[in-house]
Every structure is written in structure tokens, then in C-alpha cells.
DRENTORKOL-3810 file (N, C-alpha, C; in nm, 4 decimals):
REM DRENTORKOL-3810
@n.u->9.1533; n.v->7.0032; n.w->9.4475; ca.u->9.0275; ca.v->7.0377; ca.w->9.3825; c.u->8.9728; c.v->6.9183; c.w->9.3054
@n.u->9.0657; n.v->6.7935; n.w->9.2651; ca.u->8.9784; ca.v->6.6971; ca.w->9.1936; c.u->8.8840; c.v->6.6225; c.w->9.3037
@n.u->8.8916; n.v->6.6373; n.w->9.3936; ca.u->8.7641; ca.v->6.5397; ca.w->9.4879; c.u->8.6197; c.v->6.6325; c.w->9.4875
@n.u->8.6453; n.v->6.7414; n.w->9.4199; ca.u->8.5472; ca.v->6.8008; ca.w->9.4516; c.u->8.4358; c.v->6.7986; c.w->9.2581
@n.u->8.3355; n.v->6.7532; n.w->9.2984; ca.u->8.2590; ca.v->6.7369; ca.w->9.1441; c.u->8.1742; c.v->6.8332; c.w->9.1149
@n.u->8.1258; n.v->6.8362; n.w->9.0184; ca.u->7.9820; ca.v->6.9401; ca.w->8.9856; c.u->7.9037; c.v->7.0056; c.w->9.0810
@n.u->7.8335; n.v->6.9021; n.w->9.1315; ca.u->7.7620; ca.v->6.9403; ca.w->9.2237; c.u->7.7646; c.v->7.0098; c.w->9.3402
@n.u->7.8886; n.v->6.9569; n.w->9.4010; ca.u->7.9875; ca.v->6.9742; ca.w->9.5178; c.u->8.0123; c.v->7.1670; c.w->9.4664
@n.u->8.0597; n.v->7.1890; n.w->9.3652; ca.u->8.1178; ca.v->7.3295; ca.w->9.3042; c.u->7.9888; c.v->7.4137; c.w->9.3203
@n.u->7.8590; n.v->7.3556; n.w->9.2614; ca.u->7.7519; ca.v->7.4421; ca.w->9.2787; c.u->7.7108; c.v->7.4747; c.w->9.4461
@n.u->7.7563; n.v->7.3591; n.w->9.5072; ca.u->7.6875; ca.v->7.3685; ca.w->9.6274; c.u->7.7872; c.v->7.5169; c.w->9.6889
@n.u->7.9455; n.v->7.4699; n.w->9.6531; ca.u->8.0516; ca.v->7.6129; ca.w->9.6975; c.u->7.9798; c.v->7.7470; c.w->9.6545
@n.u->7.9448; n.v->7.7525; n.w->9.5405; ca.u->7.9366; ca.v->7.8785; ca.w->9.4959; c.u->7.7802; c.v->7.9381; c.w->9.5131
@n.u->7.7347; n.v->7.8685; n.w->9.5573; ca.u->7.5820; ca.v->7.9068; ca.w->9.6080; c.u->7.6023; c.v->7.9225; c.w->9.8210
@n.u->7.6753; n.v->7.8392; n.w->9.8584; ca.u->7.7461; ca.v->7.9203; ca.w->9.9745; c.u->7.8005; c.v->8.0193; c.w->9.9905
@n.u->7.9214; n.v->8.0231; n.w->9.8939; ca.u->7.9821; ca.v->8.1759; ca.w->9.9166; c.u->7.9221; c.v->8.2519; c.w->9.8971
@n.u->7.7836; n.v->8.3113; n.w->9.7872; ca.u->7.6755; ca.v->8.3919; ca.w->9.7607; c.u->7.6039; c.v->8.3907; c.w->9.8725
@n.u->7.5510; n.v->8.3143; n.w->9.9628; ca.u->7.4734; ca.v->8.3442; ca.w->10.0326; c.u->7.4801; c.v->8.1613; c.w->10.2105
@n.u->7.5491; n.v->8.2232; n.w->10.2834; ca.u->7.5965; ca.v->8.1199; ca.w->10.3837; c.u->7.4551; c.v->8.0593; c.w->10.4893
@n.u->7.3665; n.v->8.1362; n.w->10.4612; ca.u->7.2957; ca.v->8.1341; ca.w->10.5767; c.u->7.1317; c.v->8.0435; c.w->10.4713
@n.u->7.1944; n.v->8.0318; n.w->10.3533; ca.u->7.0791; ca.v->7.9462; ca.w->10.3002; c.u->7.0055; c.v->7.8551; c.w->10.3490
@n.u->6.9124; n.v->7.8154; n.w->10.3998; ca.u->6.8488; ca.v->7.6715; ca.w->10.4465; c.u->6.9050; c.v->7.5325; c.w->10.3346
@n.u->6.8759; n.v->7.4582; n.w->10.3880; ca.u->6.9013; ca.v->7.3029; ca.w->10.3600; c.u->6.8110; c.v->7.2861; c.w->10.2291
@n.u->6.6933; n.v->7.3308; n.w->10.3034; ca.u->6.5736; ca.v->7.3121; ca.w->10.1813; c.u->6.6292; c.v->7.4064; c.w->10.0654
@n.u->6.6237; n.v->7.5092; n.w->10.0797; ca.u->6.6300; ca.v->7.6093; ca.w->9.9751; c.u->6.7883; c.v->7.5642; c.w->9.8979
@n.u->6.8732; n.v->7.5476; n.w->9.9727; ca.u->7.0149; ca.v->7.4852; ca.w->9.8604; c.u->6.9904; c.v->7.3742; c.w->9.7985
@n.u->6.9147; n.v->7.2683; n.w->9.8661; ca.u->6.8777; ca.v->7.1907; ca.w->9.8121; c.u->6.7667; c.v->7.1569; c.w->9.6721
@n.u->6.6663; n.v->7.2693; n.w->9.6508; ca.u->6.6050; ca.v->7.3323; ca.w->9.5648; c.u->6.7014; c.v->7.3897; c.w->9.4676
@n.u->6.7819; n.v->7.4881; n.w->9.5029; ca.u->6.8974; ca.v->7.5270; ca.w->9.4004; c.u->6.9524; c.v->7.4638; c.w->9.3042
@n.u->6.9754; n.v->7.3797; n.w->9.3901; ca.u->7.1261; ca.v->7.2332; ca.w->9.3216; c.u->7.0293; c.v->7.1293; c.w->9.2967
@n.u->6.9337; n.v->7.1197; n.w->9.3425; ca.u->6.8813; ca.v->6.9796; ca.w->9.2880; c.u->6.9097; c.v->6.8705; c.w->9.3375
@n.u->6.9265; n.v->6.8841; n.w->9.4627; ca.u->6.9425; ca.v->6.7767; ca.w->9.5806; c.u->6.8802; c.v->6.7401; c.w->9.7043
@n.u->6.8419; n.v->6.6812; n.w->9.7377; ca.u->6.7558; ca.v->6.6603; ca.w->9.8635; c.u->6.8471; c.v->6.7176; c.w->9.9760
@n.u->6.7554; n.v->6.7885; n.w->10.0699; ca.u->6.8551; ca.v->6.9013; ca.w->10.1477; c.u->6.9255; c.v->6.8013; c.w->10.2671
@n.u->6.8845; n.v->6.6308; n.w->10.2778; ca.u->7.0129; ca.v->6.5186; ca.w->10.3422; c.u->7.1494; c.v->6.5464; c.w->10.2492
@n.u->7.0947; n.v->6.5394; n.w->10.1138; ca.u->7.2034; ca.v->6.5155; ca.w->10.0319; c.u->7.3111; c.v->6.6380; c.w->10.0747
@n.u->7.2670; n.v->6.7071; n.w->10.0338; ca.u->7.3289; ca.v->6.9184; ca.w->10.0875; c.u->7.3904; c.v->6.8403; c.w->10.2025
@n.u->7.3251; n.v->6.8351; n.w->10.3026; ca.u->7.3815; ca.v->6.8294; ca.w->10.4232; c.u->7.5668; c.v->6.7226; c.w->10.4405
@n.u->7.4918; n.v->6.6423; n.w->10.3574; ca.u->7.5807; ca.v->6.5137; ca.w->10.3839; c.u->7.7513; c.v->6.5756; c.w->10.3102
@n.u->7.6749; n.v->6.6052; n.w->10.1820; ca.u->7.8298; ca.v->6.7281; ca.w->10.0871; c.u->7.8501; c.v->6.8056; c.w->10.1862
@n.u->7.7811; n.v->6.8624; n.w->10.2328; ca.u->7.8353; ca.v->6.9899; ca.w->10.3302; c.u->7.9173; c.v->6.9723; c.w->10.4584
@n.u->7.9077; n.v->6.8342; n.w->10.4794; ca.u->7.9917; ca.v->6.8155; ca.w->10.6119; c.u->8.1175; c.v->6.7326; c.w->10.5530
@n.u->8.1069; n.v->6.6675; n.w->10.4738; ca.u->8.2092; ca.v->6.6005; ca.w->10.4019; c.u->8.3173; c.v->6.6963; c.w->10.3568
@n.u->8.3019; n.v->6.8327; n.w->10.2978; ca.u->8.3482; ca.v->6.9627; ca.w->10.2354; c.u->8.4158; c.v->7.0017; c.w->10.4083
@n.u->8.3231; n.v->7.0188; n.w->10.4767; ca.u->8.3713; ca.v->7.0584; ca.w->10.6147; c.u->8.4907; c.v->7.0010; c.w->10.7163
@n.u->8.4652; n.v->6.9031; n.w->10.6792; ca.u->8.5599; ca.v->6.7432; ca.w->10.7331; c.u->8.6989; c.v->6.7538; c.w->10.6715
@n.u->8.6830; n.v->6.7903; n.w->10.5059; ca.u->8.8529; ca.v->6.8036; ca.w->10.4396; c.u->8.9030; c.v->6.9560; c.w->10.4129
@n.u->8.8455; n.v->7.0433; n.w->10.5457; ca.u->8.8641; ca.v->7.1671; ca.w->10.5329; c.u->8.8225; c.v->7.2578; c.w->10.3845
@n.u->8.7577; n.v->7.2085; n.w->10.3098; ca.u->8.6971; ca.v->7.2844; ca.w->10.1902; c.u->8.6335; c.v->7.4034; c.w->10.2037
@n.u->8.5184; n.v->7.3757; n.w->10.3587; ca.u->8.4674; ca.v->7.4887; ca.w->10.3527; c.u->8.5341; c.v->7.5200; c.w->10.5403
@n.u->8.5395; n.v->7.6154; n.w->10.5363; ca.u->8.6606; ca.v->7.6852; ca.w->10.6506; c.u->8.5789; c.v->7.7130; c.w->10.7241
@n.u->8.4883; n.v->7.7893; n.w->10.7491; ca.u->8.4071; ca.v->7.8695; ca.w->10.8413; c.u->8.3403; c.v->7.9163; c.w->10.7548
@n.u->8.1925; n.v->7.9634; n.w->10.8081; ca.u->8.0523; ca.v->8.0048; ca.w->10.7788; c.u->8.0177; c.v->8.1671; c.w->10.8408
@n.u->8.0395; n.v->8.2731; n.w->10.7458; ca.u->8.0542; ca.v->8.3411; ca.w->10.8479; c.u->7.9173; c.v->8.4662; c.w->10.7649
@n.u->7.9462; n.v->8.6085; n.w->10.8830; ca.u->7.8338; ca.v->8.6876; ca.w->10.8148; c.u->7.9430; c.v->8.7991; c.w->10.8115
@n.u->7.9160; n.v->8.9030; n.w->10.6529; ca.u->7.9926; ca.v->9.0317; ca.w->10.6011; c.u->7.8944; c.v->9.1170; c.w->10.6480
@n.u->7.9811; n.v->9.1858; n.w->10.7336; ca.u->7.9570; ca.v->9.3035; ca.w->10.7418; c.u->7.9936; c.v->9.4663; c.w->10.6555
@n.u->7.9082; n.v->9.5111; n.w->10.6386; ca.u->7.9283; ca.v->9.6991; ca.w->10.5665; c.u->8.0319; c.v->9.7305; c.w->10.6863
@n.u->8.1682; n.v->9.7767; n.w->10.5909; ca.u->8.2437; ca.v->9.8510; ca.w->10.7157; c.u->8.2221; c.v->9.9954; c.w->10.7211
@n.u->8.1344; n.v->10.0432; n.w->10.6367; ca.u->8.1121; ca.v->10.1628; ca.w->10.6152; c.u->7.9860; c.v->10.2332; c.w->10.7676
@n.u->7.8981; n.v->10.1141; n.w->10.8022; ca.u->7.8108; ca.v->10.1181; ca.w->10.8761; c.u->7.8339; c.v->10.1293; c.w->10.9323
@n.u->7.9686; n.v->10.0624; n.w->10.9914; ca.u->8.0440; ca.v->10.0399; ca.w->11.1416; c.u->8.1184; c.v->10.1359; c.w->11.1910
@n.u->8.1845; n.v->10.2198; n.w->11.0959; ca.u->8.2233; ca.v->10.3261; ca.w->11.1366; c.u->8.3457; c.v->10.2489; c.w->11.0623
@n.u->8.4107; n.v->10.2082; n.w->11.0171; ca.u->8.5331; ca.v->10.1405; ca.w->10.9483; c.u->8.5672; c.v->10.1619; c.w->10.8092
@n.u->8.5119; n.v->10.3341; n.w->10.7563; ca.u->8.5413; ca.v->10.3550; ca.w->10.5923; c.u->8.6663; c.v->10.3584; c.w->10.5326
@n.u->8.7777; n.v->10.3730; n.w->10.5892; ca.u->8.9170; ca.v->10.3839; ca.w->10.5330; c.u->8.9813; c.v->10.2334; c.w->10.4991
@n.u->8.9772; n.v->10.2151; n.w->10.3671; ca.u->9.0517; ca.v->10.0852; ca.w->10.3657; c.u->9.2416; c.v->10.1875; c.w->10.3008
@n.u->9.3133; n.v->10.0945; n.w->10.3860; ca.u->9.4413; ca.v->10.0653; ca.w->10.3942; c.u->9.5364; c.v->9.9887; c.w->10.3520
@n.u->9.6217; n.v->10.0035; n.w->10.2741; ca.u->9.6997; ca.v->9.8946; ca.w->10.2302; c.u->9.8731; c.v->9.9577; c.w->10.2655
@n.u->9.9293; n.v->9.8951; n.w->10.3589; ca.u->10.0530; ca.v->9.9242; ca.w->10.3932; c.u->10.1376; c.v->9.8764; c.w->10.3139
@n.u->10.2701; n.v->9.8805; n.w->10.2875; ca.u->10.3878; ca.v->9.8766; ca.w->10.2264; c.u->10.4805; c.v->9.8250; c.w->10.3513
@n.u->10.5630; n.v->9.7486; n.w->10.3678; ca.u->10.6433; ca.v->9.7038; ca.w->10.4479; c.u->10.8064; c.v->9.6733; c.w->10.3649
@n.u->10.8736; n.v->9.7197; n.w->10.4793; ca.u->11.0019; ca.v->9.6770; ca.w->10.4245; c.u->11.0733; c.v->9.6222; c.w->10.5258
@n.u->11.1703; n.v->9.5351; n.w->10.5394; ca.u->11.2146; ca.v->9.4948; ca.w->10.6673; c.u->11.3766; c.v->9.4807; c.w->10.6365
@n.u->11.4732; n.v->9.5181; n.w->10.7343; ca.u->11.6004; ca.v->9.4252; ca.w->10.6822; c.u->11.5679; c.v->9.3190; c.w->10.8066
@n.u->11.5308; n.v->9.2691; n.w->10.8736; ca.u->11.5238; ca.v->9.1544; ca.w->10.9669; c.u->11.4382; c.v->9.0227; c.w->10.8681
@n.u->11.4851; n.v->8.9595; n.w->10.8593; ca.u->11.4339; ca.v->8.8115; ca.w->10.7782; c.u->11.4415; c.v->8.7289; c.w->10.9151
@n.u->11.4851; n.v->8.7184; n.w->11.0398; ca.u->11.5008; ca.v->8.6173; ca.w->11.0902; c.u->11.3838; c.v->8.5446; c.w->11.1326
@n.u->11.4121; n.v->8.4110; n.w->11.1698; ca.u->11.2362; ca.v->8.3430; ca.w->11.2300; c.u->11.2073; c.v->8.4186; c.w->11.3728
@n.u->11.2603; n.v->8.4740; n.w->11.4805; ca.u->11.2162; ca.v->8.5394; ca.w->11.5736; c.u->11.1331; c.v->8.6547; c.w->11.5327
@n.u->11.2367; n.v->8.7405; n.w->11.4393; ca.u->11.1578; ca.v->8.8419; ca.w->11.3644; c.u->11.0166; c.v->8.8589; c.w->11.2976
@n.u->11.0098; n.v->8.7387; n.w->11.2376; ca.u->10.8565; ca.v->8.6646; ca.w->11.1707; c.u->10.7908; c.v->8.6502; c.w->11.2673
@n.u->10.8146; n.v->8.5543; n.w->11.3292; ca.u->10.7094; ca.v->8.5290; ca.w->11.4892; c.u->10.6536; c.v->8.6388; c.w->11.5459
@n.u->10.7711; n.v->8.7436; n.w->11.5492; ca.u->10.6846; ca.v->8.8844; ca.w->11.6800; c.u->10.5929; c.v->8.9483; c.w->11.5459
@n.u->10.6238; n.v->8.9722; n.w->11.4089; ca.u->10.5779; ca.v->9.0518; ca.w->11.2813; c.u->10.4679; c.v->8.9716; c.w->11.3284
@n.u->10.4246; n.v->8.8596; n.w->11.3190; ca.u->10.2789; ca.v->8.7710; ca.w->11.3090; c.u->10.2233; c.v->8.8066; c.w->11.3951
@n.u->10.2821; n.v->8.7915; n.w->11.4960; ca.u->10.1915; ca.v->8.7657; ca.w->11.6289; c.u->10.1110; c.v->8.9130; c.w->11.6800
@n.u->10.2113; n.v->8.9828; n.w->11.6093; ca.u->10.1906; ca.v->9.1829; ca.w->11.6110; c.u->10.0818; c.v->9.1969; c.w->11.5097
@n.u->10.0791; n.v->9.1525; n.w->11.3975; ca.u->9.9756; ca.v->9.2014; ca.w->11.3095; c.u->9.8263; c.v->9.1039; c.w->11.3502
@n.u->9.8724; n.v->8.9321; n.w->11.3507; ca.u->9.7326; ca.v->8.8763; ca.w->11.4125; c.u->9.6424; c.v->8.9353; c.w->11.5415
@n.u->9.7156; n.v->8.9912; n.w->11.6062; ca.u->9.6565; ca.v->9.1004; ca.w->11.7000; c.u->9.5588; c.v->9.1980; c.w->11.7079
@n.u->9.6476; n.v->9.2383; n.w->11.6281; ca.u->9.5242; ca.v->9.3728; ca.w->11.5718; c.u->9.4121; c.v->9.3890; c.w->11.4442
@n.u->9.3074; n.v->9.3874; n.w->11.5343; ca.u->9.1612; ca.v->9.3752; ca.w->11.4302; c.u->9.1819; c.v->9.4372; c.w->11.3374
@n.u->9.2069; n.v->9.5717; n.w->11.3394; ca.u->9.1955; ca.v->9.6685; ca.w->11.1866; c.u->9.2381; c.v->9.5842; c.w->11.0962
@n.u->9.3459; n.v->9.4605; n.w->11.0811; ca.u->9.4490; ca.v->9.4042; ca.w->11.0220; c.u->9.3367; c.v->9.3400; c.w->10.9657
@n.u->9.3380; n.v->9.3316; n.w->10.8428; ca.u->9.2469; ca.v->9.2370; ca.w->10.8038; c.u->9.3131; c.v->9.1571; c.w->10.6949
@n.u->9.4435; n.v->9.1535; n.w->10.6399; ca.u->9.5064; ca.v->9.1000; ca.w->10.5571; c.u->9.6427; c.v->9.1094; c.w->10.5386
@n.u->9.7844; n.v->8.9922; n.w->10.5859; ca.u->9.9198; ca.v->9.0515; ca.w->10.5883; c.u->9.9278; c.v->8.9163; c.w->10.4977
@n.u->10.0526; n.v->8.9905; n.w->10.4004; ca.u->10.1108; ca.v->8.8890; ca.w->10.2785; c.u->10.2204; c.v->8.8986; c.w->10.2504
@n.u->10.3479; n.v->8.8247; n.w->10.2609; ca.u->10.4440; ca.v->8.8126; ca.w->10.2139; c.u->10.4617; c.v->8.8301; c.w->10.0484
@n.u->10.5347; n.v->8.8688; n.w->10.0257; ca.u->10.5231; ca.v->8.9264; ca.w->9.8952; c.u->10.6901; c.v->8.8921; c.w->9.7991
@n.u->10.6523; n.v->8.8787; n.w->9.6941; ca.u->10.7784; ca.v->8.8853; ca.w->9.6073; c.u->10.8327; c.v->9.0439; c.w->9.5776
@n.u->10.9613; n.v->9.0117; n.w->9.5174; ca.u->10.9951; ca.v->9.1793; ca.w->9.4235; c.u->11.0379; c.v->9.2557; c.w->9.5622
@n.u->11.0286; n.v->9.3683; n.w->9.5321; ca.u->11.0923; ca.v->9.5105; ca.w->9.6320; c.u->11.0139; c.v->9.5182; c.w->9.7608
@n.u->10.9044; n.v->9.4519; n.w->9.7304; ca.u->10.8238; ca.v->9.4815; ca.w->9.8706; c.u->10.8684; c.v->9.3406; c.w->9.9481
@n.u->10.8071; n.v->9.3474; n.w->10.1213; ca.u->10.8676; ca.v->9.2328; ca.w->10.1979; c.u->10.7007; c.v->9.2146; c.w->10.2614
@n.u->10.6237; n.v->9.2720; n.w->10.3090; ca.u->10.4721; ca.v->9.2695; ca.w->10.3366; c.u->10.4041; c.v->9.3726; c.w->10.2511
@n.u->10.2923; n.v->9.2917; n.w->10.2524; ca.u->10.1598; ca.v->9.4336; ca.w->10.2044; c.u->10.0655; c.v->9.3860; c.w->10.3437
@n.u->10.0309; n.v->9.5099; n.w->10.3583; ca.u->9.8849; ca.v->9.4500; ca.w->10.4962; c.u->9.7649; c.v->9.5382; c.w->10.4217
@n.u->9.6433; n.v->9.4769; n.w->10.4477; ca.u->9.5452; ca.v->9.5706; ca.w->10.4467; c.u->9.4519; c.v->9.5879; c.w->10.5211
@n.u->9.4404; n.v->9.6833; n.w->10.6132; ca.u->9.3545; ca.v->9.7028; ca.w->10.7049; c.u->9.2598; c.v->9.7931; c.w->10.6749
@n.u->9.1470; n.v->9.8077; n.w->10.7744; ca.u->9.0543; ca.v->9.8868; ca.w->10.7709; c.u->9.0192; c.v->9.9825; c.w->10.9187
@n.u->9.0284; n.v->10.1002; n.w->10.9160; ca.u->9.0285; ca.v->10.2317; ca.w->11.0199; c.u->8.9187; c.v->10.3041; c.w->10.9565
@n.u->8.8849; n.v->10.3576; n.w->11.0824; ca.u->8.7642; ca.v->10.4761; ca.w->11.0749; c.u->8.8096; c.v->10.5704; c.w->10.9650
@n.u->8.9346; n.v->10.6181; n.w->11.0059; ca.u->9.0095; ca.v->10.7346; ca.w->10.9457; c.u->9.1387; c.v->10.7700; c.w->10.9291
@n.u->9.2349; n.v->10.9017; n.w->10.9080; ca.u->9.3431; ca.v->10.9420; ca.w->10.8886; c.u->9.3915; c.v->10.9110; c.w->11.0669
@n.u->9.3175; n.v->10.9250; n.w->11.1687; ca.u->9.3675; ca.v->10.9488; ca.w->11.2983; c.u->9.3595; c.v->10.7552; c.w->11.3547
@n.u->9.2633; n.v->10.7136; n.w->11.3047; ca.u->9.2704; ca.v->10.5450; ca.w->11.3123; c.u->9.3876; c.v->10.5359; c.w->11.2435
@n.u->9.4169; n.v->10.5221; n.w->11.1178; ca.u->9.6038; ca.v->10.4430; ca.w->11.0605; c.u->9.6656; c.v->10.5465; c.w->11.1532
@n.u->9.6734; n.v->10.6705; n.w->11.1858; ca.u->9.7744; ca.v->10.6522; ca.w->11.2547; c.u->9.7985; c.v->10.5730; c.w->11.3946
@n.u->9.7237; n.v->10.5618; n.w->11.4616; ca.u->9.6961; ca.v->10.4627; ca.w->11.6147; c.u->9.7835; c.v->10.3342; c.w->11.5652
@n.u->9.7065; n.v->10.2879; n.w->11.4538; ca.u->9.7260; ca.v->10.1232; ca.w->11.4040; c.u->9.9132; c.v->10.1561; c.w->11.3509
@n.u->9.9350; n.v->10.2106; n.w->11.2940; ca.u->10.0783; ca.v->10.2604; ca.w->11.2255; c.u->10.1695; c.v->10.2753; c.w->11.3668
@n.u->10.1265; n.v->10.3284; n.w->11.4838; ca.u->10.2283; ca.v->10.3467; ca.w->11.5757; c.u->10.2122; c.v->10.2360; c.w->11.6515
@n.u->10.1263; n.v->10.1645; n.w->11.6888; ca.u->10.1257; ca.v->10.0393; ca.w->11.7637; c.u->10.2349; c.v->9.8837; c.w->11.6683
@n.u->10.1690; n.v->9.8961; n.w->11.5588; ca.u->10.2471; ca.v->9.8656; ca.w->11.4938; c.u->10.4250; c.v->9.8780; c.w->11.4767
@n.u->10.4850; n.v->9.9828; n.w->11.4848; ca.u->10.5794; ca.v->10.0653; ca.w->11.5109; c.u->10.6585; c.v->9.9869; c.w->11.6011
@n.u->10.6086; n.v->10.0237; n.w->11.7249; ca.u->10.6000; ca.v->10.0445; ca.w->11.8428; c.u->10.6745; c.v->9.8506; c.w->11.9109
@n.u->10.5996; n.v->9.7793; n.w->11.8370; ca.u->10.5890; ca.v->9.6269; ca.w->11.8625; c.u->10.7185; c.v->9.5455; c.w->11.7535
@n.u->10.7180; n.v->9.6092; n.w->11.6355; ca.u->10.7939; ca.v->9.5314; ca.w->11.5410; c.u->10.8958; c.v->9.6494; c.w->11.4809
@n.u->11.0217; n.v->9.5797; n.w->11.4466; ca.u->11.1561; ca.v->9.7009; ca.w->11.3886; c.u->11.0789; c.v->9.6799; c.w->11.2444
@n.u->11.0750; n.v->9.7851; n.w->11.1741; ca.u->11.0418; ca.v->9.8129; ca.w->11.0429; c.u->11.1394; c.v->9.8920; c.w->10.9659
@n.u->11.2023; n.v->9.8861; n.w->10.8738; ca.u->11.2797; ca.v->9.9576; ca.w->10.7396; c.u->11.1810; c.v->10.0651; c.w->10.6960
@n.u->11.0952; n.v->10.0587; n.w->10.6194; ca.u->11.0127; ca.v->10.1404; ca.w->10.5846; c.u->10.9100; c.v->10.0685; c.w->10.5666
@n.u->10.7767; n.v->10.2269; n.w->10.6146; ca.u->10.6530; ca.v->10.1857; ca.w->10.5862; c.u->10.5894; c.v->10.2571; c.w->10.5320
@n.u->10.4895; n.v->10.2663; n.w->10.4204; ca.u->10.4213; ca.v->10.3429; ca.w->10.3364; c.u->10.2966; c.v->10.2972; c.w->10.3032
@n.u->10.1951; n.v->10.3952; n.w->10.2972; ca.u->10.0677; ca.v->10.3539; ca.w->10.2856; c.u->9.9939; c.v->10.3974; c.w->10.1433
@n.u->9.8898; n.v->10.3524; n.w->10.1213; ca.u->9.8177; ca.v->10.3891; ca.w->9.9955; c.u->9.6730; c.v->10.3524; c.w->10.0265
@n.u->9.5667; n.v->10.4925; n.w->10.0212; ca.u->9.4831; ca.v->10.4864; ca.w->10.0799; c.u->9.3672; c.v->10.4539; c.w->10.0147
@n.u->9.2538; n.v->10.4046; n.w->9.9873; ca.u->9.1544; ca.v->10.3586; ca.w->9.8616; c.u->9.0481; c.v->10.4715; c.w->9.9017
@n.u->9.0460; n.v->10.5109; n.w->9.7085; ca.u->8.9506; ca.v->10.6943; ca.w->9.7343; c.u->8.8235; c.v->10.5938; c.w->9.6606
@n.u->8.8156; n.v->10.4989; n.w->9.6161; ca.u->8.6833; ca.v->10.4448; ca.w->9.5686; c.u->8.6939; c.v->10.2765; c.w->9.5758
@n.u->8.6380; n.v->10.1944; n.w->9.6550; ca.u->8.5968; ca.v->10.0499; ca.w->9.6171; c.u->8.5258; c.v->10.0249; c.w->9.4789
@n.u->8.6015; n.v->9.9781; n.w->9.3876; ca.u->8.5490; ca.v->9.9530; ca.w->9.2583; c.u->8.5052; c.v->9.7859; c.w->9.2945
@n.u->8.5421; n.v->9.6897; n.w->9.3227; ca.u->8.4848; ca.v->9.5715; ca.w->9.3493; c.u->8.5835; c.v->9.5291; c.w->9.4495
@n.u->8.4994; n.v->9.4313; n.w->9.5420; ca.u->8.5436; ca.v->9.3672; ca.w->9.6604; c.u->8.4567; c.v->9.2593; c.w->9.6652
@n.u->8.5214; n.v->9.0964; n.w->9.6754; ca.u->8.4612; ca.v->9.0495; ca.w->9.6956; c.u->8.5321; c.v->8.8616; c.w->9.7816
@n.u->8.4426; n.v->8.8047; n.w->9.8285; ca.u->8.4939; ca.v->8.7238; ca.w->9.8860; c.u->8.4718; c.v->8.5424; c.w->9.7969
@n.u->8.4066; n.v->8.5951; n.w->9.7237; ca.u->8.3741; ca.v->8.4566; ca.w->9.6204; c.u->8.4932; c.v->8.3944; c.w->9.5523
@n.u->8.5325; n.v->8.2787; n.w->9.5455; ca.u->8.6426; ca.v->8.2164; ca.w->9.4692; c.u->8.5336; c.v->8.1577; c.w->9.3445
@n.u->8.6094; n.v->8.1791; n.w->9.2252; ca.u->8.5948; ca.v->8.1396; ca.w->9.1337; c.u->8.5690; c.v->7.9869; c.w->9.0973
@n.u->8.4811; n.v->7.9047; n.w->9.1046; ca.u->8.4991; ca.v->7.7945; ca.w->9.1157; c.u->8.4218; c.v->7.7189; c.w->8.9551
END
């Protein structure tokens, strides 16, 4: 984070708010000629700063209201074991987040399903592909905040 200066930070956080800004208009923002924007912006791009440019979608629109957060337990630690766990969860779209974790837990995932009959599909494929110890879910009855902005 020290290569990155003032300006550079405003330019991040006026991206993550809004990706699809014009040159001109960020450049108006920040107070830079929209070469200048451009030139930070590929430089940021070049040392992986900024990852991909992408568009959020409402999963609610899509038919995708159930957010999911699994519980994982495993007695398998081995690296084969990891490999098929990855390659099983990078797979599947619903998956929208797997984390190794400290303490009692061994994964958390959090995905997103239509419904009670979607986690189960995603829960048995899952199953089905990787040996699991236990799995337990916890289902979200309200989104209080969600968001994709880093604090910068």
C-alpha cells in the first residue's frame, strides 16, 4: 500500500463506488486530467491493485435471495484433499466465497441459492464430490449491510 498516494486512493475509492465512470467524469472528481486517470489507472492495473472491473448485480432480481453461509469440518488436511475441496467449490457458481478459517471451524463458504430446495442441490453436490466431517448451515433472515468497497 505505500506506492499507492492520495490521489491514486481517491481514484480507488471513486472506482469501487462506481466502475463504469468515464475518464472525464473521474477525472473531474479527483482533479486530474482524464490522461492523468488513465495513466494511474493502468499503472494500478499493471501491479495488480485494481483486479478486474466488474458490474453487481441484485441477487434478489435474479432469482438468487437466499444467502448461505456453510460451516465445514473436515478430518482430511491432506494437499490432495485441498485440491479436490477447491476445485469442488471453484466450480460451483452459487459458491461465492470459501475461507479457511482459524479455531473449531476448518471452512466457512458463502453462497447464494434461490431457496431451501437450491442449498439443498448445492449441499449434495457438494457432498457428493468432497469427504466432509460435518456440515452446517446458517441462513441470513435480513442483509443489514453488504458491501464490496475496501476501506482505503
Amino acid at each position: 500500500m505505500s506506492d499507492i498516494d492520495t490521489i491514486d486512493r481517491k481514484i480507488l475509492n471513486a472506482l469501487q463506488r462506481d466502475a463504469a465512470l468515464s475518464l472525464d467524469a473521474l477525472g473531474a472528481q479527483i482533479g486530474l486530467s482524464r490522461n492523468a486517470c488513465w495513466r494511474r489507472i493502468r499503472v494500478m492495473e499493471d501491479a495488480g491493485i485494481i483486479t478486474k472491473r466488474i458490474a453487481l448485480v441484485d441477487p434478489i432480481k435474479v432469482g438468487l435471495g437466499l444467502t448461505v453461509f456453510m460451516q465445514i469440518k473436515t478430518n482430511a488436511h491432506a494437499p490432495d484433499w485441498l485440491r479436490k475441496f477447491s476445485s469442488a467449490t471453484k466450480a460451483m457458481p452459487e459458491i461465492q466465497g470459501v475461507y479457511r478459517m482459524s479455531g473449531d471451524l476448518d471452512y466457512l463458504i458463502r453462497a447464494r441459492v434461490a431457496d431451501m430446495a437450491g442449498y439443498d442441490k448445492l449441499y449434495q453436490r457438494l457432498i457428493a464430490l468432497v469427504p466432509l466431517s460435518d456440515v452446517s448451515a446458517s441462513f441470513v433472515m435480513e442483509e443489514i449491510k453488504e458491501s464490496t468497497e475496501l476501506p482505503l
